[in-house]
Backbone as JSON, one array per atom type, in Angstrom:
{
  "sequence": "XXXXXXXXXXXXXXXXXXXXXXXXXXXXXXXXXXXXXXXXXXXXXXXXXXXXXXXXXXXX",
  "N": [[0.84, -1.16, 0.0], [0.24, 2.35, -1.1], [1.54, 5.13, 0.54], [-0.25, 7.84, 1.28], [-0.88, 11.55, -0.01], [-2.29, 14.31, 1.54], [-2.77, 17.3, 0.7], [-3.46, 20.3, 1.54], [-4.95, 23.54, 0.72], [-5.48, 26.98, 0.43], [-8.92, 28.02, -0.71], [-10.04, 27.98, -3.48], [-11.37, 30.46, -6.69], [-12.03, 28.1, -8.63], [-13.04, 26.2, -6.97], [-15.55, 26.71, -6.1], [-17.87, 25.55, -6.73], [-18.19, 23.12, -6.09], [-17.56, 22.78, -3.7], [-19.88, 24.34, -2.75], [-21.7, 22.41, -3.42], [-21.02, 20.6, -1.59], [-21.65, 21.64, 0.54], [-24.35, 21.86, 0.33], [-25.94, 19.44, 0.25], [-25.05, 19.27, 3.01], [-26.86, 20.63, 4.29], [-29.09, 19.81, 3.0], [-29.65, 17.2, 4.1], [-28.05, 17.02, 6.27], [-27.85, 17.26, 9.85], [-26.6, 19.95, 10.66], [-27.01, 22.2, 10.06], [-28.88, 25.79, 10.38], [-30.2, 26.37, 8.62], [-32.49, 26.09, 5.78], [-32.87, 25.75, 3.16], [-30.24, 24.96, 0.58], [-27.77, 27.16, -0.34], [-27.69, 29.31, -3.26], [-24.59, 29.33, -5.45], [-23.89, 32.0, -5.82], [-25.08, 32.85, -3.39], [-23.33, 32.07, -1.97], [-20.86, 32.6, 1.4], [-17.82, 32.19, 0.53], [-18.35, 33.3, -2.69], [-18.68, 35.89, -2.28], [-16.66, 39.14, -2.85], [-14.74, 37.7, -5.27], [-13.22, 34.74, -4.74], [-12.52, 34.74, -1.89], [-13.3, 33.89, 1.73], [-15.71, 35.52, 2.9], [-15.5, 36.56, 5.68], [-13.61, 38.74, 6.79], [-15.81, 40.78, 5.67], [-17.44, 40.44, 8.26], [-16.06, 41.41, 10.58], [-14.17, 39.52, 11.26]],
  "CA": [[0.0, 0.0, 0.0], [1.39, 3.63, -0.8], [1.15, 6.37, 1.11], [-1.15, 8.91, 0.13], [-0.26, 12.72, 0.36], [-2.87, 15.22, 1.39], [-2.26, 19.0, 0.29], [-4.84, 21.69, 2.2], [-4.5, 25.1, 0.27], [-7.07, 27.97, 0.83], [-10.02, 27.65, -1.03], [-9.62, 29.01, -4.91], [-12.68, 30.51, -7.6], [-12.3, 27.17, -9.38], [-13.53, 24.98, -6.27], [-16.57, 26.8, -5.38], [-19.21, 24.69, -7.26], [-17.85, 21.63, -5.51], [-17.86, 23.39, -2.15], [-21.52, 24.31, -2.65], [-22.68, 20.84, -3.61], [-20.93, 19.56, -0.96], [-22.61, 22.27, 1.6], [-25.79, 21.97, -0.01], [-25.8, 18.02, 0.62], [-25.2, 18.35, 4.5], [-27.77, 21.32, 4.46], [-30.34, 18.71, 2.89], [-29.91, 15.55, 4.54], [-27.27, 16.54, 8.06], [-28.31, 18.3, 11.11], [-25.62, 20.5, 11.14], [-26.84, 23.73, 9.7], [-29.96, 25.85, 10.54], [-30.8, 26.75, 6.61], [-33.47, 25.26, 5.25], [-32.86, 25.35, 1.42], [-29.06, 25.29, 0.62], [-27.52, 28.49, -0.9], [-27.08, 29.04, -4.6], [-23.56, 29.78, -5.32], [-24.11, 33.66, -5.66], [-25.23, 33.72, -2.22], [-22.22, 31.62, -0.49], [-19.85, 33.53, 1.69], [-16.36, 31.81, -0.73], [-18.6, 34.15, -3.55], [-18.38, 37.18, -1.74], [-15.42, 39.32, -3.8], [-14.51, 36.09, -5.84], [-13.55, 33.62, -3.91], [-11.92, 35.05, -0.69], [-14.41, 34.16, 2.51], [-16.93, 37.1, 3.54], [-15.02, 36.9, 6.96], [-13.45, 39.81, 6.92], [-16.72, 41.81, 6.04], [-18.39, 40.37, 9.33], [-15.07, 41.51, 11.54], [-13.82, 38.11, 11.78]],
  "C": [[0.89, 1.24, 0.0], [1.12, 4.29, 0.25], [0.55, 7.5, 0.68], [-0.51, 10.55, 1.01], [-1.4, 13.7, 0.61], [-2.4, 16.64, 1.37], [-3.97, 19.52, 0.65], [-3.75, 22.7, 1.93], [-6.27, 25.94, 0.35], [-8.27, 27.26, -0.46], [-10.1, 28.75, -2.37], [-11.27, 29.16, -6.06], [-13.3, 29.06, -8.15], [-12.9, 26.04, -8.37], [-14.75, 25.44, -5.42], [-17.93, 25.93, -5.94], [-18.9, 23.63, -6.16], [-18.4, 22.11, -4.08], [-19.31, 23.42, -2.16], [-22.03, 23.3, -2.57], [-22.45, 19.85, -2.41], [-21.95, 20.21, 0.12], [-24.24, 21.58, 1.25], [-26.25, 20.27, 0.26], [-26.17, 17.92, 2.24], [-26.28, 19.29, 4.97], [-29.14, 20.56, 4.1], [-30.52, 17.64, 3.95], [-29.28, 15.56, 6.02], [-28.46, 17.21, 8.9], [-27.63, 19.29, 11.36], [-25.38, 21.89, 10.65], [-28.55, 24.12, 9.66], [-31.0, 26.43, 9.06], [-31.65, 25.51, 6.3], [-33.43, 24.83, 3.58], [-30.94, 25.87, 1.32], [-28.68, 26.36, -0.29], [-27.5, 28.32, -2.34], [-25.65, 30.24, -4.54], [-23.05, 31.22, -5.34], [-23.96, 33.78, -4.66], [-24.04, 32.64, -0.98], [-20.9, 32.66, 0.21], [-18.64, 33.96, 0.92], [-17.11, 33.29, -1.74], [-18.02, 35.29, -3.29], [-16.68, 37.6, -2.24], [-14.29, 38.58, -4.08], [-14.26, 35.54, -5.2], [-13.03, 33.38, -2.49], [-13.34, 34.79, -0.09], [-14.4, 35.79, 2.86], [-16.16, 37.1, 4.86], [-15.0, 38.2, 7.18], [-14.72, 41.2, 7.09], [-17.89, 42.04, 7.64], [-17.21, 40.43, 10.39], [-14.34, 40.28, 12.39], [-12.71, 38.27, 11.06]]
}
């Protein structure tokens, strides 16, 4: 068996669909978020001026 390598890098324009589908998944079916219909990708934070999180605008 090899060894596998994981790489965590921020979070880039090109991986927000994925991100959504995955949110929008645990927003359907987990318990683990109080939203009722999962976002469309317009309205996810990653969107907010391209694909940097909205943090910053909520003093975080």
């Amino acid at each position: 068996m090899s060894p596998q390598t994981t790489l965590i890098r921020p979070c880039q324009a090109d991986d927000l669909s994925a991100v959504t589908a995955i949110y929008a998944h645990h927003v359907t079916q987990g318990r683990g978020s109080f939203e009722l219909d999962p976002p469309l990708l317009q309205e996810t934070p990653l969107a907010v001026n391209g694909y940097r999180l909205g943090l910053s605008a909520h003093g975080l």
